[in-house]
N, C-alpha and C positions, 0 to 999 in steps of 0.2 A: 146313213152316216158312214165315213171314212175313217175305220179305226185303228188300222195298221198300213204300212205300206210297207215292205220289202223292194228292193231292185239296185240299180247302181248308181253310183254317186257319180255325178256327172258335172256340179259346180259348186262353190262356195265363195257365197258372198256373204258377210255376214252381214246383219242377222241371217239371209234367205240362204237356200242351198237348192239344188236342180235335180229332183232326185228322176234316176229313170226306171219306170216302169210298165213292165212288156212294151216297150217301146212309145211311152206317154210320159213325158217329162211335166213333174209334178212340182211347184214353184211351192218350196215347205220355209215356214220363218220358226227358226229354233230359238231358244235361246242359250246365252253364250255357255254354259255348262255343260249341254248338250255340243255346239256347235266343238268343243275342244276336245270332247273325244269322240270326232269322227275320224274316218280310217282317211286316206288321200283317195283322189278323186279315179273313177275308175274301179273303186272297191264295191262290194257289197256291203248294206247299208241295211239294217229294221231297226223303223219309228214307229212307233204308238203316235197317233194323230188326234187333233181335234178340229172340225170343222165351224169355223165361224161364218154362217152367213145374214149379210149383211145389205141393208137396199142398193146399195152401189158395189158392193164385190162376195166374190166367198173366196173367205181365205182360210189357207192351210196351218197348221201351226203341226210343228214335231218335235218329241221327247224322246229322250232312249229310254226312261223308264217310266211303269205306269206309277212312281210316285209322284215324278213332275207331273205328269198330266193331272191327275189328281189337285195337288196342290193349285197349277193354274183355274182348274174346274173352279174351286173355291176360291179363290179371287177374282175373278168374273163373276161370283156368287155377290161381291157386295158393293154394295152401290156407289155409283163414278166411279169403278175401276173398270179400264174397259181392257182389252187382250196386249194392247200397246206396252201399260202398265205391269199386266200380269207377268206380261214378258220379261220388263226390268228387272221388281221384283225377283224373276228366277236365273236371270243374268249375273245377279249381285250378290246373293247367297242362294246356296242349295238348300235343298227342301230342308235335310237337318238342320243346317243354320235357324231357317226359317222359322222351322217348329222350334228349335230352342229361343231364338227370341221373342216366339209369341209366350212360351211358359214364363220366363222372365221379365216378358213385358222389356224388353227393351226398345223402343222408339228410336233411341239414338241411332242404332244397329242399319234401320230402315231407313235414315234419314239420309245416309251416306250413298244411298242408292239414286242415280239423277231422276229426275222427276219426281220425288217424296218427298213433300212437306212433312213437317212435324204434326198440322192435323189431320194432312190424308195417314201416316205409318200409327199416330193412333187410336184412329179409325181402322183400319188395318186388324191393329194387334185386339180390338175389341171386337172386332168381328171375327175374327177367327180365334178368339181364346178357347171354345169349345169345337168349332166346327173341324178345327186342322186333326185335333185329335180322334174325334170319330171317325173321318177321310182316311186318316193315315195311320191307325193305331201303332204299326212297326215302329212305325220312323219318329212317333210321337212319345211313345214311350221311351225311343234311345236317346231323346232331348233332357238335358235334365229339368227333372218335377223335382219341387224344391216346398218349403214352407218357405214362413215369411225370414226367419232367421237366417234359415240357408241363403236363402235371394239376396240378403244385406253380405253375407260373405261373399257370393258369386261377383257382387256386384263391388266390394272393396278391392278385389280382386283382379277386377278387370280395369277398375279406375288405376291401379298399382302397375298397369301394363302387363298383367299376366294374360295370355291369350281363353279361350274358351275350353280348349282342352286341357290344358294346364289345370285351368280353373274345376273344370269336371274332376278331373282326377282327383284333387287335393280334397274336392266337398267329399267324395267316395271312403278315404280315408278318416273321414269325421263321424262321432256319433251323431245320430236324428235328431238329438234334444241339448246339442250343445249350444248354449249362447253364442251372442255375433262377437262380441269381442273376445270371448274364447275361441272359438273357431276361428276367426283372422288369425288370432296367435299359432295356433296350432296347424292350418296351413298353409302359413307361410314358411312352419319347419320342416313342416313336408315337403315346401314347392323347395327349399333350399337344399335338401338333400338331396333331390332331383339332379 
């Protein structure tokens, strides 16, 4: 297997990029995350890789970090999701994104991403409710883990147009065992001193 490549960047088309190495131009399909912080063409370049082969091609796929790869790993893990998808998915939100909407369980999140229906994202979010976490424990644990209380504030929160990190901060400032309608009160005073 091809697990890293180092060499220079030689094209960008997106999704694909042309990467060169020792003199072997390697046809790698990123996704957009990836693909916006590469350097301009001509620079040096290392991806973490995953090889997919397939009865009519083998293709490349490249991440800058081995979270995305990772995360893709585990979407390819669940059934009818095939790399195409994987890819979207990691286009659309970053791995934390990802991981905080699998703890939340948001569907809506995933449905905004083209090609996700409402029962493929959650299928999705049921298949990866425990798996993204063992894969990723860093990036899974910087998600927020909520109870059920919490999830009804993150989630008033968000309906209210506060964004996700707003919304993280304001639950941080909350005790563990505050009610839902206490906690909306109380971080909405927070989000307004903000």
């Amino acid at each position: 297997m091809i697990g890293r490549l180092s060499g220079t960047l030689l094209e960008k088309n997106p999704p694909q990029i042309l990467l060169d190495v020792g003199g072997v131009g390697y046809e790698i399909e990123v996704p957009m995350s990836t693909f916006y912080n590469l350097p301009g063409t001509g620079e040096r370049v290392s991806l973490r890789t995953h090889l997919a082969i397939r009865e009519d091609a083998h293709v490349l796929y490249g991440f800058a970090s081995e979270d995305e790869r990772m995360a893709f790993r585990q979407l390819l893990k669940i059934s009818g999701i095939g790399a195409r998808t994987a890819l979207a998915v990691l286009s659309g939100l970053s791995v934390s994104e990802l991981a905080s909407a699998v703890a939340l369980q948001e569907s809506g999140r995933l449905t905004k991403i083209p090609g996700i229906g409402k029962k493929t994202a959650e299928r999705l979010l049921l298949e990866l409710r425990d798996k993204l976490a063992k894969a990723l424990p860093g990036v899974a644990s910087g998600a927020i883990v909520v109870n059920d209380a919490q999830s009804d504030i993150v989630h008033a929160l968000l309906a209210l147009g506060y964004n996700e990190k707003e919304a993280a901060a304001a639950l941080k400032g909350l005790p563990a065992d505050v009610s839902v309608s206490d906690g909306i009160r109380a971080a909405l005073k927070l989000l307004s001193k903000a």
